[in-house]
C-alpha positions, 0 to 999 in steps of 0.5 A: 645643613652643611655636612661638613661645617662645624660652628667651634664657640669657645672663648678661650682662642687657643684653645679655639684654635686647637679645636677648628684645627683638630676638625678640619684635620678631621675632614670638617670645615671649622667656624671659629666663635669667640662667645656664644653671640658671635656663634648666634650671629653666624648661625643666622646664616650658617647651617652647620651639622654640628656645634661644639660649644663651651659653658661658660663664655660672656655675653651669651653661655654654652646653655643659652646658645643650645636653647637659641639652637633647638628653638631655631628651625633653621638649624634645630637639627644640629648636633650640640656637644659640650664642653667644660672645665666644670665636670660634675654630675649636676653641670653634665645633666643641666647641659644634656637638659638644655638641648645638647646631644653630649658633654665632654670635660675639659681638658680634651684633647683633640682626638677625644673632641672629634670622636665625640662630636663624631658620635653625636652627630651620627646619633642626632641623624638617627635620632631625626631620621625615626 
């Protein structure tokens, strides 16, 4: 696993942007993903500590890409923190049930993004180290 990587699949290119640029001026090295296959194509040889994910992308969703994560051994230990337009309570729960460490409603800004992924992987390491 790359302590420093982090996979950014969001849809929406600028807001991609934004977000692999708030990282990597947060001291990460950002891999920017148009849809949930391309994350799946690049987590075939990337192992990145963690994973910032939208819901809603074509092709393969926020969800789905965290069920492919935490049934692939190879990168099952990555921190998953999602985000979305989509804020109730019932979308957060069916995130945080898919596999994901956290949920963070859009709009963000980028500050928000990073202090959050931030905790989330700090948790995940605690929660793989017991």
């Amino acid at each position: 696993m790359n302590e420093k990587l982090i996979l950014v699949a969001e849809d929406d290119a600028d807001l991609r942007d934004m977000l692999t640029y708030a990282l990597e001026r947060a001291g990460y090295t950002a891999v920017g993903a148009k849809d949930g296959n391309t994350a799946a194509r690049i987590l075939q040889v990337a192992r990145p500590v963690g994973i910032v994910t939208d819901v809603r992308m074509p092709a393969l969703n926020g969800m789905e890409l965290c069920q492919l994560v935490r049934s692939n051994p190879e990168v099952s230990n990555a921190a998953v923190l999602m985000v979305s337009a989509n804020a109730h309570l019932h979308d957060i729960n069916a995130g945080l049930s898919s596999g994901a460490d956290g949920y963070l409603p859009k709009p963000l800004s980028p500050r928000r993004l990073v202090s959050e992924l931030q905790q989330v992987i700090e948790r995940r390491k605690l929660i793989l180290a017991e």
